[in-house]
Structure formats: structure tokens, C-alpha cells
C-alpha positions as CSV (number, residue, x, y, z in Angstrom):
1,X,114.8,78.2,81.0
2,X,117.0,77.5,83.8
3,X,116.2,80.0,87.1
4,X,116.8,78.4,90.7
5,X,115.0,81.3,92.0
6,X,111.8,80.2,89.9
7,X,110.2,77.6,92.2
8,X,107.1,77.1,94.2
9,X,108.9,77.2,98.3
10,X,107.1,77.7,101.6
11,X,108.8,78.9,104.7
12,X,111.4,76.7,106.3
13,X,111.7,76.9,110.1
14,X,115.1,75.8,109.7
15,X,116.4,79.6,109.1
16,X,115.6,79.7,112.5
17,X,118.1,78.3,115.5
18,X,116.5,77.7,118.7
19,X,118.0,77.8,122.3
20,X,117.2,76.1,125.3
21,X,114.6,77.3,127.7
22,X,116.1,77.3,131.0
23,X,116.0,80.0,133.9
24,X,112.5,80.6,133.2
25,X,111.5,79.9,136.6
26,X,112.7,77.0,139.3
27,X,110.5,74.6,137.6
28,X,110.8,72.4,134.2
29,X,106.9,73.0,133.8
30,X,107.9,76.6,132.6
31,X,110.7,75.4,130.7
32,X,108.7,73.5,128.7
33,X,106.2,76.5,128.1
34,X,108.7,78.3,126.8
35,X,109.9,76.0,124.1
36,X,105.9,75.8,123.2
37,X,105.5,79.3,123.2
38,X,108.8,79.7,120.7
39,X,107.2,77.0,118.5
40,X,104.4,78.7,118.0
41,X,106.2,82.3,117.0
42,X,107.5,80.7,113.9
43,X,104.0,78.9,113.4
44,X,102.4,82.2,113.8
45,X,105.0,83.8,110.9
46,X,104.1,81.1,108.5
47,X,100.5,81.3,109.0
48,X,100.3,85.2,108.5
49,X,103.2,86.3,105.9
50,X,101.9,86.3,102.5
51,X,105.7,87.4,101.4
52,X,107.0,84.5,103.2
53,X,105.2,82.0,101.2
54,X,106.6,83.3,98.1
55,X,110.2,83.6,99.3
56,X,113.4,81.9,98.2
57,X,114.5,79.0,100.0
58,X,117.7,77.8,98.3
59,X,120.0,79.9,99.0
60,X,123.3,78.1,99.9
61,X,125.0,78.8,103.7
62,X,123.9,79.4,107.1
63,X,122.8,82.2,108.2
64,X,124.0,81.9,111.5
65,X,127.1,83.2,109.8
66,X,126.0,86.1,108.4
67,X,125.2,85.5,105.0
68,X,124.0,83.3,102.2
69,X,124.4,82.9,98.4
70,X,121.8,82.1,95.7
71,X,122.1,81.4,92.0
72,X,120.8,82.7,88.9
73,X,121.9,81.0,85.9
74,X,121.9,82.2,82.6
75,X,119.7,80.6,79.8
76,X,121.8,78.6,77.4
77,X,122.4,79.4,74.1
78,X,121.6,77.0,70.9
79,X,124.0,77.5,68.2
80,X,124.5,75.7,65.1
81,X,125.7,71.8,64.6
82,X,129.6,72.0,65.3
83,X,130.0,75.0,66.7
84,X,131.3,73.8,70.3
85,X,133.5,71.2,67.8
86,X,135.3,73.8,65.8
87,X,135.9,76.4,69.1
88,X,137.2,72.9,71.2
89,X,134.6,73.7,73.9
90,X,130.8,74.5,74.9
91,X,129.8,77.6,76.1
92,X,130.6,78.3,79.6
93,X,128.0,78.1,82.2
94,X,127.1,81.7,83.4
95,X,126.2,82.0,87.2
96,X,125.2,85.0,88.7
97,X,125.4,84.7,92.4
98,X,124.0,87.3,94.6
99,X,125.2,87.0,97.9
100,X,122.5,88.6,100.7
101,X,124.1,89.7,104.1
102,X,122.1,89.2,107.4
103,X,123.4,93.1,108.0
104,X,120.0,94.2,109.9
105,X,119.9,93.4,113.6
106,X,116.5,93.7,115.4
107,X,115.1,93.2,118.9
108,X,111.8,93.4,120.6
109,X,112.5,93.5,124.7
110,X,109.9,94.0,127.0
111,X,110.6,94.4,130.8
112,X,108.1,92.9,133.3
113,X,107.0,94.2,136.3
114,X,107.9,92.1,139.6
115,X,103.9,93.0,140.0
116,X,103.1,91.7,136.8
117,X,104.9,88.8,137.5
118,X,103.0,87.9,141.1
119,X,100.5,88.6,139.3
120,X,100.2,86.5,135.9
121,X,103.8,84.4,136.3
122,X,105.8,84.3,133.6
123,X,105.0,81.4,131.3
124,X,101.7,83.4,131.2
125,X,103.0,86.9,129.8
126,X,105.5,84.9,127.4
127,X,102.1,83.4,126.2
128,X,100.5,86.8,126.3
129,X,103.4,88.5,124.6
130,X,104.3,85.7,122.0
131,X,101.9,85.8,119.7
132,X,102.5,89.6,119.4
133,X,106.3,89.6,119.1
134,X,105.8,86.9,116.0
135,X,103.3,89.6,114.5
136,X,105.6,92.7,115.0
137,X,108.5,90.1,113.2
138,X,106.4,89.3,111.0
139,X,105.5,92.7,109.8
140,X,108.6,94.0,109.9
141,X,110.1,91.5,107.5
142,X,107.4,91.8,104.8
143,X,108.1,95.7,105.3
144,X,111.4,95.5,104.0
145,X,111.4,92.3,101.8
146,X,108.2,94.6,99.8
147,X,110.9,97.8,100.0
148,X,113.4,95.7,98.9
149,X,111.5,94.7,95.8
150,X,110.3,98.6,95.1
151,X,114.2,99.7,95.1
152,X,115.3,97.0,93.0
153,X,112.4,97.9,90.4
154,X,113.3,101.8,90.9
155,X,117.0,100.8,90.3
156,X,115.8,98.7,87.3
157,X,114.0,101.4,85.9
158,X,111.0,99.3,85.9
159,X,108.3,101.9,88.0
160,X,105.3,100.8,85.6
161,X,102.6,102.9,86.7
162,X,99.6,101.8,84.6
163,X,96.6,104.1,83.4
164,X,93.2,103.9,82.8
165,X,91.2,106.2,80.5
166,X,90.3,109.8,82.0
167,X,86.8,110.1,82.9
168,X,86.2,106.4,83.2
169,X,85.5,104.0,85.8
170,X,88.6,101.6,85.9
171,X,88.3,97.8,85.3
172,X,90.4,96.2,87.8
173,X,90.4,93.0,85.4
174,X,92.1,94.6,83.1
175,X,94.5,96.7,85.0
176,X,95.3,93.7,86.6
177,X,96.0,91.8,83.2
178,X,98.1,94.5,81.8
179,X,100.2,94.3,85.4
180,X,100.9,90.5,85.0
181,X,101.9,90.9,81.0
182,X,104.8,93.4,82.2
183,X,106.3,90.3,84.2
184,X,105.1,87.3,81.2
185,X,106.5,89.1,78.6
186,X,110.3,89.6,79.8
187,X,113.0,88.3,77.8
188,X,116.6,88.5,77.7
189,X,120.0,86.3,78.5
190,X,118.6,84.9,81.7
191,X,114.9,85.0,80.9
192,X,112.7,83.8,78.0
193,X,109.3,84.7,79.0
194,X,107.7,83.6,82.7
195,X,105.0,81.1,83.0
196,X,101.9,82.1,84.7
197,X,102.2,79.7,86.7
198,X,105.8,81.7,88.4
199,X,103.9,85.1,88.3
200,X,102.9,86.6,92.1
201,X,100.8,90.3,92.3
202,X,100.6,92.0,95.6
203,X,98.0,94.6,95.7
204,X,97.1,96.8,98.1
205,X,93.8,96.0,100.2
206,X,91.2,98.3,98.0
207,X,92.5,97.7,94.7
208,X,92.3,93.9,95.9
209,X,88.6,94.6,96.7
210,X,88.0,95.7,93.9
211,X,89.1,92.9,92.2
212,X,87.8,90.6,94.6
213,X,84.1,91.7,93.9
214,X,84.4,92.1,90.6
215,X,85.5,88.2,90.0
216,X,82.7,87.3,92.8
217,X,80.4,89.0,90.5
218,X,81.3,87.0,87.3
219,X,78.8,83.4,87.9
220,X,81.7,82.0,85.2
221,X,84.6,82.6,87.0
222,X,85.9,78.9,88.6
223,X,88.4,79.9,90.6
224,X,87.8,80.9,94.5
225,X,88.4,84.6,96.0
226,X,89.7,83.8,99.8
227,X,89.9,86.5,102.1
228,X,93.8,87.3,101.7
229,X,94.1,85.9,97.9
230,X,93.4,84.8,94.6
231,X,94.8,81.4,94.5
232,X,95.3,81.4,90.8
233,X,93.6,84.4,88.6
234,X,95.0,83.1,85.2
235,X,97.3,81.0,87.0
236,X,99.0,83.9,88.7
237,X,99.0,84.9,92.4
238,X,96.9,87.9,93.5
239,X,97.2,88.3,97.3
240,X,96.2,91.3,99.3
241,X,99.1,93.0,100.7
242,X,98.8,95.4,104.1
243,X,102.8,96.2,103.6
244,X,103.3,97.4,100.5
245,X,105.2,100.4,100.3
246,X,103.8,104.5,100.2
247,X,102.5,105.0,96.8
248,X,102.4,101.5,95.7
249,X,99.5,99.6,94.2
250,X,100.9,96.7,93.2
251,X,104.4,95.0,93.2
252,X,104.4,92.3,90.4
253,X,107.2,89.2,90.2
254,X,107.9,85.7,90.3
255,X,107.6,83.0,93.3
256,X,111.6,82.8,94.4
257,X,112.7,86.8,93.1
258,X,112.5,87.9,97.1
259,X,115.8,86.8,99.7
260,X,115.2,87.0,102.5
261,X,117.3,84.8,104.7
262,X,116.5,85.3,108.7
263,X,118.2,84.2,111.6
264,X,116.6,84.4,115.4
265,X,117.9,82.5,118.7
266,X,114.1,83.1,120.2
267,X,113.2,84.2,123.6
268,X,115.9,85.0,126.1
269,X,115.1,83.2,129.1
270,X,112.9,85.4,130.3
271,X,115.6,85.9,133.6
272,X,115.2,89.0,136.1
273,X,117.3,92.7,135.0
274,X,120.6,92.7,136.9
275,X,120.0,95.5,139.7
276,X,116.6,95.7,139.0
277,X,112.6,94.2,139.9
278,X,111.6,93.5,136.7
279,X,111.9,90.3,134.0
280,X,112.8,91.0,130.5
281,X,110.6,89.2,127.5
282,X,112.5,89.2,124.7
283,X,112.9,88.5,120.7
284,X,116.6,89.4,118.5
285,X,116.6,88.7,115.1
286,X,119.1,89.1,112.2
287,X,118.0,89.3,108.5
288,X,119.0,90.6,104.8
289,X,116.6,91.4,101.8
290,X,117.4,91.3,98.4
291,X,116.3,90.9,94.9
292,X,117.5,88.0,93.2
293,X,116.2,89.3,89.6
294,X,115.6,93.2,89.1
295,X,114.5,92.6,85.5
296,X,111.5,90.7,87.3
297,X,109.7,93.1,89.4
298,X,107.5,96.1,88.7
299,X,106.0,98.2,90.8
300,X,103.7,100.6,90.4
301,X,100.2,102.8,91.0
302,X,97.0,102.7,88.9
303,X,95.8,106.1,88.2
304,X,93.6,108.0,85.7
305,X,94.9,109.1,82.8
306,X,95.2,113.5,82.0
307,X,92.7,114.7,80.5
């Protein structure tokens, strides 16, 4: 099986451009606090973002330009002995390129007091406010990469709300099986079955609870249960997920399936407003979201079957 989109990535910073801190304040001290403080945004993304760990980082472009192109290839075929003899030629390679457009501009900007300023300086409310800005990012992107992924399984027809037996008391194990199967079991031109090992589950926070202490509870179980995530329940991915979408308890698909290419020039430089006694503190950002492979993601709600 031959899928670009299926491998284990992290986060690169280099989706991100930075600027030059200058005009911070008349000294290079502050300069230099800024370019710390913009460092540790993007630290503070990759540390937090359980989507971003799970994102696809080979997408070809910059996305300084606006957009960027990945590749999905199709699985190729095996026909008989002398088939590519008698037509005079093999089968054409089949690539699918998806082509995901930085169309959503954002911006966080916060305007500081002269008072404030006196006050604190304004290396110290960039170091106040940057942790915070990288959150609010942060959220915001796992917000719409998750929506993203519910669309694409709406628009796939693959809602795969999963039931347990009326008057019961569900078994999260199980549930949680028969949520990873609907992604394992896939098959068509492009896809011939996915390996645990590809598979990622984001549930929301209580169902992951549930989960969490039923495993705990199980002396046999030789895995670990983290705060966050289930580093490999069968081999699969479990992680608890904040953002997931209204009516959502799970969003199942494979490490790579979520685009998501972002583009940020940092913090302004923190200057004084024209005509004004204030300082601005501020974050723009440019991204796109987009599903590489509808026929990999189900979404979905557990819920107890009519009596």
C-alpha cells in the first residue's frame, strides 16, 4: 500500500516564518526578549496540540504563498504475467493531489495601556500575553482541523454512530474496538486495509475516562494510560480530545489524513498605535484544513440502543 499521507510526523516549526524583533523598545535587551518569547509560542503549540502531532507534514509548497499540495497515490494493481507486454505499457501511476488553500486569516491584537506599560514594560506583558496567544492558536486550529475531519466524514457518508444494548451499562472496550475496526477494515483502489499501527481515536474527555479507568482496572493490561492518551491501545492512538466537535464522541482516522498547513510572521513589534497611548501585542496567522482521505475518517456518538 502506497499512501504518503500514512506516516508517523510531528510538528515542524518550519510552517512558521519568523520576523525580526526590532522597535520593541530603545534597547537590544527587549529585542532579544521578543525573539524568546516567539520561540516559545511555537514550543508551547507543539507541547499542547494533540491534533498537531498527528498532522501531515509533506505536503509540497510554501505556505507563505498561499497554498500547498499533498499526494495520495493509488494502490497498484497486479495483473497477470504479460499483461503490460501485450498493451505496450504498465499501468499508469494514479495521483490524487489535493491542494489545501491558506484561505483563513486570523489575528489576536491586544492594545496596551501607556499605564500598563510604566507599569510592567513591555517585554513583560509580551511574556505575560505569549503563552496565552499560543493557546488561543492553538485551540483554534484543532477546532477546525477536528471540523474539518467531521465534514469530510459527513460528506463521505461515513457518520458511524455506534450502539450499545438498551438497558445496559456500556463497555467502553468494546465500543472503542468496534470504532477502530470501521477504519482497519477499509478497502478499495487507494486502500487495502490500515495497520493499527496508522489508526488515531480522538474521544471526547468522559468517554476517554471511561476508558482510561477501565484499562487502569485491568492488572494485565501492559500498556500505560497518560493523562492526555493511550499511547498504543492495540497499537492504535486513543487521545483525549477537548475540541471535538458538538455531538461528537469520537473522530476515528489515520496519522497523516488531517492538512493543515499554517503560516504566522509572529508578534508585531509590539510599537505604540499611531495617534494614540497605547502599545499593540499582537499574533496574525494564515491556515487551511482539509482531509487528505474522506474514505478514512468516521465520526460519530455512542449511544444506547431503542428499546
Amino acid at each position: 500500500m502506497i499512501l504518503d499521507i500514512f506516516q508517523d510526523i510531528e510538528f515542524k516549526t518550519k510552517r512558521f516564518a519568523r520576523t525580526d524583533a526590532t522597535g520593541v523598545v530603545d534597547s537590544a535587551t527587549a529585542a532579544a526578549k521578543l525573539s524568546e518569547i516567539y520561540g516559545n509560542v511555537v514550543e508551547t503549540y507543539q507541547k499542547k496540540s494533540g491534533v498537531a502531532r498527528v498532522k501531515n507534514a509533506n505536503g509540497s509548497g510554501d505556505p507563505s504563498y498561499g497554498s500547498m499540495v499533498f499526494s495520495r497515490f493509488a494502490n497498484a494493481s497486479v495483473n497477470d504475467y504479460g499483461t503490460a507486454r501485450t498493451a505496450g505499457k504498465g499501468d499508469a501511476l494514479q495521483d490524487d493531489q489535493i491542494t489545501v488553500n491558506l484561505d483563513q486569516d486570523k489575528e489576536i491584537v491586544e492594545e496596551l495601556e501607556m499605564f500598563d506599560v510604566k507599569m510592567h514594560g513591555v517585554a513583560n506583558l509580551i511574556q505575560k500575553r505569549g503563552p496565552n496567544h499560543a493557546l488561543r492558536m492553538m485551540a483554534h486550529l484543532d477546532r477546525a482541523a477536528l471540523t474539518a475531519a467531521k465534514t469530510a466524514a459527513a460528506a463521505e457518508g461515513n457518520n458511524a454512530d455506534i450502539t450499545y444494548a438498551n438497558g445496559t451499562t456500556p463497555d467502553y472496550l468494546d465500543l472503542l474496538e468496534e470504532t477502530i475496526l470501521k477504519v482497519e477494515t477499509v478497502e478499495n483502489d487507494y486502500v487495502d486495509g490500515v495497520d493499527r499501527s496508522m489508526i488515531v481515536v480522538f474521544l471526547r474527555p468522559g468517554i476517554f475516562s471511561k476508558i482510561k479507568k477501565q484499562l487502569d482496572s485491568v492488572f494485565a493490561y501492559n500498556g500505560s494510560t497518560e493523562l492526555i492518551e493511550v499511547p498504543g491501545y492495540h497499537e492504535v492512538q486513543i487521545i483525549s480530545e477537548h475540541y471535538l466537535p458538538a455531538d461528537t464522541d469520537f473522530i476515528a482516522t489515520t496519522v497523516g489524513n488531517i492538512a493543515q498547513p499554517v503560516y504566522s510572521d509572529g508578534y508585531t513589534d509590539g510599537g505604540r498605535i499611531k495617534l494614540s497611548n497605547a502599545y499593540e501585542v499582537s499574533l496574525f496567522f494564515k491556515y487551511g484544513a482539509d482531509i487528505l482521505a474522506p474514505d478514512l475518517v468516521f465520526e460519530g456518538e455512542y449511544a444506547e440502543a431503542a428499546a
